[in-house]
C-alpha positions in Angstrom: 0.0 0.0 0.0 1.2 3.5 -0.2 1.5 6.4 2.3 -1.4 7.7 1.8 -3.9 4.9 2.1 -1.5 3.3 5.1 -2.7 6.6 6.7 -6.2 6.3 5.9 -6.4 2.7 7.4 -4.1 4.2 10.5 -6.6 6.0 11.3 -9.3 4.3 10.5 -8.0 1.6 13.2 -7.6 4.2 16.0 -11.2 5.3 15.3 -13.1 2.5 14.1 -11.7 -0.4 15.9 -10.1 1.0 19.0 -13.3 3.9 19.4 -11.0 6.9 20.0 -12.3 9.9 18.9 -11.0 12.3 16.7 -9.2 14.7 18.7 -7.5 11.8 20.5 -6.4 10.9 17.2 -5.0 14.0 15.9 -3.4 13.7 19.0 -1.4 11.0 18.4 -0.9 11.7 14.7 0.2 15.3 15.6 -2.7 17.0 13.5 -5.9 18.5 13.7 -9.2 17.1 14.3 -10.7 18.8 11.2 -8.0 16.7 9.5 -8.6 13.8 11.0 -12.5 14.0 10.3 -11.3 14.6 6.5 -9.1 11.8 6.6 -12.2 9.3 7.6 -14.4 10.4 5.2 -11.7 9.8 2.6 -11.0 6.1 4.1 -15.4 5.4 3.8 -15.4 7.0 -0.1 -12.0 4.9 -0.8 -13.2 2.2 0.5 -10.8 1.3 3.1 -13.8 1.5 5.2 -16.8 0.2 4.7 -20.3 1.0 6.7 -22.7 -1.6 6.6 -26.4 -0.8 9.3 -27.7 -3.8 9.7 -31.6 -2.1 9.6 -34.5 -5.3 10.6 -35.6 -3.1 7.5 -34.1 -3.1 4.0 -33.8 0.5 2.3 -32.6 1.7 -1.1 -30.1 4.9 -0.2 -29.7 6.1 -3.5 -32.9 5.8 -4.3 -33.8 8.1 -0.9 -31.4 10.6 -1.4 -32.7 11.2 -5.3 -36.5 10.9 -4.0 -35.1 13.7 -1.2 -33.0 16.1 -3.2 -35.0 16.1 -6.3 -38.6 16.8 -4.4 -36.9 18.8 -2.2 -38.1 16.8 1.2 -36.8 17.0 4.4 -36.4 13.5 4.7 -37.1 10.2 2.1 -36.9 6.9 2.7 -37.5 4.2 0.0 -38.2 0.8 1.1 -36.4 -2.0 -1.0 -38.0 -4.7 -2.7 -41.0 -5.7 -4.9 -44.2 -6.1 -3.1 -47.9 -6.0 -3.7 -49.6 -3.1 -2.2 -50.5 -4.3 1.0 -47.2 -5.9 2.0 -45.6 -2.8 0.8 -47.7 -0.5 2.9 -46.6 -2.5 5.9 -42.7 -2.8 5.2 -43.3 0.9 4.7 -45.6 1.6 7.9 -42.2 -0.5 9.6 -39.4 2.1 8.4 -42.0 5.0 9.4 -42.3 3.7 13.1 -38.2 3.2 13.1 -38.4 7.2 12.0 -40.5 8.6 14.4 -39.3 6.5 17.3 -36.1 8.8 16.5 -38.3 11.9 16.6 -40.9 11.8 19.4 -40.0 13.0 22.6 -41.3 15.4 25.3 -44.0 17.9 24.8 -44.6 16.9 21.4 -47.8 17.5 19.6 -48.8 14.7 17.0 -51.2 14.8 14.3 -53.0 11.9 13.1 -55.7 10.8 10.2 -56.5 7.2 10.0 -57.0 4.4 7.3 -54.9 1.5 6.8 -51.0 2.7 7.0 -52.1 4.5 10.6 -53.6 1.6 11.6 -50.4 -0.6 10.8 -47.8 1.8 12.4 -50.4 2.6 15.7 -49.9 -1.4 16.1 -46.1 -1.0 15.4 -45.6 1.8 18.0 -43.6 0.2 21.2 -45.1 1.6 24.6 -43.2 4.4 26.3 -44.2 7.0 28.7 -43.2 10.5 27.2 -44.1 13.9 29.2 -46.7 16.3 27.6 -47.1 14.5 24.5 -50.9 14.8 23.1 -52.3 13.0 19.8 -54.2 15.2 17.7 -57.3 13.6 15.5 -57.1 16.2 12.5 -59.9 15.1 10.9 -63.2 13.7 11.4 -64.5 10.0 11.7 -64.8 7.3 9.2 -67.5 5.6 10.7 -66.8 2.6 8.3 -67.9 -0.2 10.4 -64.3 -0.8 11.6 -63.2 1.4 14.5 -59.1 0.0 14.0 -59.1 2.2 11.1 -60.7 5.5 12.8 -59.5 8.8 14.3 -61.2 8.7 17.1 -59.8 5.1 17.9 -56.5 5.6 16.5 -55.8 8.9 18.4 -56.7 7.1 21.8 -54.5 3.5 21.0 -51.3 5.9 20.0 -51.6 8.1 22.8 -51.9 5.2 25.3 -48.6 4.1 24.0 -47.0 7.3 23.9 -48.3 7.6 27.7 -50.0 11.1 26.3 -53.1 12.5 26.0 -55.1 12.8 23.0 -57.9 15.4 21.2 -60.6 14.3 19.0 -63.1 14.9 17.1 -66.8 13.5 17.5 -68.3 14.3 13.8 -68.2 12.8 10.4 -65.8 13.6 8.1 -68.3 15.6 5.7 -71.5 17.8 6.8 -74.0 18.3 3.7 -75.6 21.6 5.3 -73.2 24.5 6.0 -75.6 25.5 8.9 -74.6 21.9 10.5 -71.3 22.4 9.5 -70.9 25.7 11.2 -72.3 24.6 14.4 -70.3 21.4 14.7 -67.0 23.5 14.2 -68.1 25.9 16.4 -68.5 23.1 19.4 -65.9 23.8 22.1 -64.4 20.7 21.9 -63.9 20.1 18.1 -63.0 23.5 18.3 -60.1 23.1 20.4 -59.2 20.0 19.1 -59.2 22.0 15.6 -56.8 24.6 16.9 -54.7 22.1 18.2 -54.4 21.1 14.8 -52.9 24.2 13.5 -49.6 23.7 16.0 -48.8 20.1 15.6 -45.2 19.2 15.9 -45.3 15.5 14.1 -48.0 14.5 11.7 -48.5 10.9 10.4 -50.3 10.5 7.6 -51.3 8.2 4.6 -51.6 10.0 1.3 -55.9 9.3 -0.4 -55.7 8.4 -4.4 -58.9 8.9 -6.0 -58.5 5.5 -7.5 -62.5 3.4 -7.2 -60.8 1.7 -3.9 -60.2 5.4 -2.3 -61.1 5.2 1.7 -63.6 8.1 1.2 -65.7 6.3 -1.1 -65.5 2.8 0.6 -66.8 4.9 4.0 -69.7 5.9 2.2 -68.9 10.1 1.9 -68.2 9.8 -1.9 -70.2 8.4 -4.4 -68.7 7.2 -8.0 -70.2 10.3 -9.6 -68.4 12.7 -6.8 -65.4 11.2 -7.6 -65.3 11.3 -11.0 -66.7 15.1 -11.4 -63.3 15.3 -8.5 -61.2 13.7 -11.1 -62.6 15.9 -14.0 -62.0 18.9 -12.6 -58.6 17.7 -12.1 -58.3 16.0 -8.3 -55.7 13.6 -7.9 -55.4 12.8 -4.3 -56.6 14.0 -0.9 -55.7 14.8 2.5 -57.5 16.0 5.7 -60.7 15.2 3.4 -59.4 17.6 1.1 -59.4 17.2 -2.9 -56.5 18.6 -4.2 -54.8 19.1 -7.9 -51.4 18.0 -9.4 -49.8 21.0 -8.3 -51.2 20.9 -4.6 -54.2 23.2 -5.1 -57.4 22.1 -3.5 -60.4 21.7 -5.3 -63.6 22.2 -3.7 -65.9 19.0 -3.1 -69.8 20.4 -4.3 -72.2 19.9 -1.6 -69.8 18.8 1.5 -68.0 20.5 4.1 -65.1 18.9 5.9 -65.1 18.6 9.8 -61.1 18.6 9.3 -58.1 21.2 9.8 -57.1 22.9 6.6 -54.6 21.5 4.3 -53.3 24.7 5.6 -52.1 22.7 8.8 -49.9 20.5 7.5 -47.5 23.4 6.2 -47.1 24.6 9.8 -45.8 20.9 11.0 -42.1 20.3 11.7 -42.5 16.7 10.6 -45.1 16.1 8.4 -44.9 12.5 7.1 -46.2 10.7 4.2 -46.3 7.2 4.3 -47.7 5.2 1.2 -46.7 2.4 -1.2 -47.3 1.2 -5.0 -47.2 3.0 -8.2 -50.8 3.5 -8.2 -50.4 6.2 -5.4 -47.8 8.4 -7.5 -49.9 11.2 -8.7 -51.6 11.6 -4.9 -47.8 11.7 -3.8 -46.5 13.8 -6.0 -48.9 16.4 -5.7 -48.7 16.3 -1.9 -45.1 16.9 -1.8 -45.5 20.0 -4.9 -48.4 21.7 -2.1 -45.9 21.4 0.6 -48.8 19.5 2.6 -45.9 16.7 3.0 -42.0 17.7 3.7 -41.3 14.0 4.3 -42.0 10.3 2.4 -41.7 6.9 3.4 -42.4 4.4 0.2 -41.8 1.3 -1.6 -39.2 1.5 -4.8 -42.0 1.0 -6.8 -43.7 4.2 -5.7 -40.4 5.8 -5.2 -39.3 5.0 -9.3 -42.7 5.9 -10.6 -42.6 9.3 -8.4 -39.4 10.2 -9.7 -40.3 9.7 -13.2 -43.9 12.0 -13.6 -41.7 14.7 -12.0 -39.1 14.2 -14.6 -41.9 14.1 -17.3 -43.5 17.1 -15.7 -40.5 19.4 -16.1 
């Protein structure tokens, strides 16, 4: 070998293997620490060191750092492999719990939805008692028959866990009178609960299609005609019960008014988290990111490559 990589295993050794840190190091090799914290990023893009995580959960980091610089995200992480949708929702619902395990901690606020991916990670979530952490429902209730999949539900199991307290809302998701709509908003408690909405620290979220399967028609609050006049006047996806367009503006829904926070809301989040899978979802996803409703993504490759490649078309 010559000098220079003999250096770069040197102290690579002292670092790696014998866990001094770096101004130790410099220390004994009579430099600086900036020098020494060049010298082991040299050794890992050389390759005299390489890093291998052993994650119970197999990403795609190349893939994750084009989904993140190219959308502009805070944070991407693409889950490897080839699955059908469900499977891929929960590998994905997996690598969102290992994320926000890393993020919740004290006097956190945490903004929920519900469906299928909240359902998955709220079963994922391992007990701990946190101080001053409350669980935000930020949008009405399903009321589908299955209470797993629910708000109201939802907001309650993850705030046992979190050893927190929780806000919710007792409504539906859509009023059809805007007298009943302005008197259910106007209730203290959904109120509050609503306002509480607006100052979240961490929301969790799956990202609505307006595919024939989408969660607000299954539940009853959209009929095939809604959702194709939606569609026509150029809806892609949803969130908080809100249509929204390609580009992230919302499009009114005739005749309903959501009991929700606006899509306002999940601007104003530190975290606000996207979690989906399949290439089915990739306009919903897209357009979520482009209305900076979502600042972070956790998906399958499928999703991830099919993402990447309407934004590359849409240029």
């Amino acid at each position: 070998m010559d000098k220079k990589v003999d250096l770069l295993v040197r102290v690579s050794e002292l670092y790696y293997e014998q866990g001094l840190n770096q101004s130790a190091i410099a220390d004994i090799l009579g430099t600086s620490r900036p020098t020494v914290s060049r010298l082991l990023d040299e050794a890992k893009e050389d390759g005299v060191v390489e890093v291998i995580v052993h994650s119970p959960i197999k990403k795609d980091p190349q893939l994750s750092h084009r989904l993140r610089v190219n959308l502009g995200l805070r944070e991407a992480i693409v889950v490897s492999g080839n699955y059908d949708y469900e499977k891929g929702l929960s590998r994905c619902c997996e690598a969102a719990n290992q994320l926000f395990s890393t993020i919740i901690e004290n006097n956190k606020t945490v903004g929920i939805t519900w469906g299928s991916a909240l359902k998955i990670l709220c079963d994922l979530i391992e007990p701990k008692d946190y101080y001053n952490v409350n669980v935000v429902q930020m949008v009405g209730c399903l009321a589908t028959g299955n209470p797993n999949l629910d708000g109201l539900e939802l907001a309650f199991r993850m705030a046992k866990k979190l050893g927190g307290t929780y806000s919710n809302i007792y409504a539906p998701i859509y009023v059809e009178s805007e007298v009943v709509y302005s008197y259910l908003v106007a209730e203290p408690q959904i109120e509050a609960t609503l306002k509480r909405a607006m100052h979240t620290d961490i929301i969790l979220t799956g990202i609505g299609s307006l595919d024939s399967n989408t969660t607000l028609q299954k539940a009853g609050y959209l009929t095939d005609r809604d959702r194709i006049d939606l569609i026509g006047r150029g809806a892609v996806g949803h969130l908080l019960a809100h249509p929204f367009d390609k580009d992230g503006n919302e499009i009114p829904l005739i005749g309903r008014f959501a009991i929700s926070a606006p899509l306002e809301a999940m601007r104003a989040a530190e975290w606000s988290i996207g979690i989906s899978a399949s290439e089915f979802k990739a306009e919903a996803v897209l357009a979520a990111v482009r209305g900076g409703f979502i600042n972070t993504l956790v998906v399958d490759q499928k999703l991830a490559n099919k993402v990447l490649e309407l934004a590359q078309e849409e240029e």
